[in-house]
C-alpha positions in Angstrom: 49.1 -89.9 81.6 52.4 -90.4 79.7 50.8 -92.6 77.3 48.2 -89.7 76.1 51.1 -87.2 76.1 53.0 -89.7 73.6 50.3 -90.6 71.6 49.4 -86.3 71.2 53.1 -86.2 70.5 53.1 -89.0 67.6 49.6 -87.6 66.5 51.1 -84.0 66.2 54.5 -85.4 64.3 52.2 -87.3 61.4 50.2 -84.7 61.0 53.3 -82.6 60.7 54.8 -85.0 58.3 51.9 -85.2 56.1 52.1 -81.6 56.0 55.5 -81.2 54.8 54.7 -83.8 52.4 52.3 -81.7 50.8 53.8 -78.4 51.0 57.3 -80.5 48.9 54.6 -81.3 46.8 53.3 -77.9 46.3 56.9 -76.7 45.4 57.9 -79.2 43.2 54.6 -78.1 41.3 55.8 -74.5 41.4 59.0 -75.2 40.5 57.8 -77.0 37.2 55.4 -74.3 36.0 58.8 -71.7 36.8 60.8 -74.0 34.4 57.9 -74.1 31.7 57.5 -70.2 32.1 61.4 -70.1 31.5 60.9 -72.5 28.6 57.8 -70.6 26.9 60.0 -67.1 27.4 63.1 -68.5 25.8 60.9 -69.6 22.6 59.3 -66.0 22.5 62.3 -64.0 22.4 64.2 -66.6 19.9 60.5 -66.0 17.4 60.8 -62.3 18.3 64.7 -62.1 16.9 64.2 -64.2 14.1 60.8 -61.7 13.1 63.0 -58.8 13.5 66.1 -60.4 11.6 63.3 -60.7 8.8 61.8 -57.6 9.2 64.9 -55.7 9.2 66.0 -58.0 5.7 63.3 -57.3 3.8 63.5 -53.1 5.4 67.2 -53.4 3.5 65.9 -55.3 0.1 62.9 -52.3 0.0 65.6 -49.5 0.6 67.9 -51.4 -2.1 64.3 -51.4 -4.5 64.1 -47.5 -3.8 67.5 -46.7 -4.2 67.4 -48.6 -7.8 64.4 -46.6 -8.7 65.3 -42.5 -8.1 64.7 -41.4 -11.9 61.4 -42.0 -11.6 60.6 -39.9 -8.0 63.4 -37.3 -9.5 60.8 -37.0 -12.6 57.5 -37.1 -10.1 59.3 -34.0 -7.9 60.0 -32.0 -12.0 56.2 -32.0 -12.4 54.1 -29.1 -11.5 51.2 -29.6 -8.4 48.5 -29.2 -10.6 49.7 -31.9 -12.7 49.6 -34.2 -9.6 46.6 -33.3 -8.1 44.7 -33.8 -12.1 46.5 -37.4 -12.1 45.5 -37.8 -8.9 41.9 -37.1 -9.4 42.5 -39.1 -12.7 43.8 -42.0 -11.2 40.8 -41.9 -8.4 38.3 -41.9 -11.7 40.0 -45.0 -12.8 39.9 -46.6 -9.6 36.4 -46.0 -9.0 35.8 -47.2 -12.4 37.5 -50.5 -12.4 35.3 -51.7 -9.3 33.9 -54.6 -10.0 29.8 -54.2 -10.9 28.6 -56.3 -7.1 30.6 -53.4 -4.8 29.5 -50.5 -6.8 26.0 -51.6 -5.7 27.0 -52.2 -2.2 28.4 -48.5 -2.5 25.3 -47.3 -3.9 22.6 -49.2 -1.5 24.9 -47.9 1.4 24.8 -44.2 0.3 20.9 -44.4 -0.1 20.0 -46.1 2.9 22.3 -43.3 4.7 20.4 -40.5 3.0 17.1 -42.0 3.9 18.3 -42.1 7.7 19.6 -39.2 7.6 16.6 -37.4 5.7 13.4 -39.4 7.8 14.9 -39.5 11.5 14.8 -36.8 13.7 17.7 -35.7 16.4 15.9 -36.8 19.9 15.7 -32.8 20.7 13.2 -32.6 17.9 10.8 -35.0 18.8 11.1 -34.0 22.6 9.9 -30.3 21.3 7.6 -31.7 19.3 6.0 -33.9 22.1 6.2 -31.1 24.3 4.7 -28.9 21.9 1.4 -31.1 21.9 0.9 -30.6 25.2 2.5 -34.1 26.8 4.4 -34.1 30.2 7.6 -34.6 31.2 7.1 -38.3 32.1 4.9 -38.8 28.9 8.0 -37.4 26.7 9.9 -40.4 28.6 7.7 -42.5 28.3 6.7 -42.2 24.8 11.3 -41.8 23.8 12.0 -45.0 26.7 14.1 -42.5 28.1 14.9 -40.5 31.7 11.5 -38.6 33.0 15.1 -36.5 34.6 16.5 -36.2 31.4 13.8 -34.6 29.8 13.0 -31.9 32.9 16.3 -30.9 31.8 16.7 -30.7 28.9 12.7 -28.9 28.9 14.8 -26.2 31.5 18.0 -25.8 29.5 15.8 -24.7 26.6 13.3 -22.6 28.1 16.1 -21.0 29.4 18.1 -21.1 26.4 15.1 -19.5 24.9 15.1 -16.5 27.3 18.3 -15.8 27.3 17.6 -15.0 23.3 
């Protein structure tokens, strides 16, 4: 009987040995990635500083640039708004003139195809009335728009009673 008892008790200490092994193993791993983590942080901040060390150089060179410069916004605060607003529109002409040929047709096919969506579709309102109007159901309206048979009993009732109420 003693020689089961120690053979349980050896059985139990490996098993608790191998776990203890794994479990040092487990921390050792956690411990790495924590070091990394530190390592990866470190980096970040140092980029961060040196960005903002740039950032704020260059934010001095511009406010040396516009300090150089005040005659000409002293002589753009002398002129009258209207003045601004006609070189303004001017200066939008010029703009709109010196785009190159391939982008002003872009511009051009863009506006047109809007206008012809805009112009042929109709709002989904419309061609519920107008499907309603020729006599179809509720759940031919949905059908017909792939939409809720629900959504257009209500919307059916909001109207009608929209169109008491006026």
């Amino acid at each position: 009987m003693s020689t089961l008892l120690w053979l349980l008790s050896f059985a139990l200490h490996g098993v608790l040995l191998y776990a203890v092994m794994i479990l040092y193993t487990r921390l050792a791993a956690v411990k790495e990635t924590e070091k990394q983590q530190k390592k990866i942080l470190e980096e970040t901040e140092n980029t961060l500083a040196a960005f903002l060390l740039e950032l704020k150089e260059e934010n001095e060179k511009l406010i040396e640039n516009t300090d150089s410069l005040p005659s000409q916004a002293d002589e753009e605060a002398q002129t009258p708004h209207l003045q601004n607003a006609k070189t303004y529109s001017e200066r939008r002409v010029q703009e709109e003139e010196n785009l190159p040929e391939h982008i002003e047709g872009l511009i051009s096919e863009v506006e047109r195809q809007e206008e012809s969506v805009n112009s042929d579709v109709q709002t989904f309102e419309d061609q519920v009335i107008d499907l309603y109007e020729q006599g179809y159901s509720a759940s031919q309206i949905a059908q017909k728009l792939k939409s809720g048979k629900t959504e257009i009993e209500l919307f059916l009732k909001f109207r009608a009673k929209g169109v008491k109420d006026s």
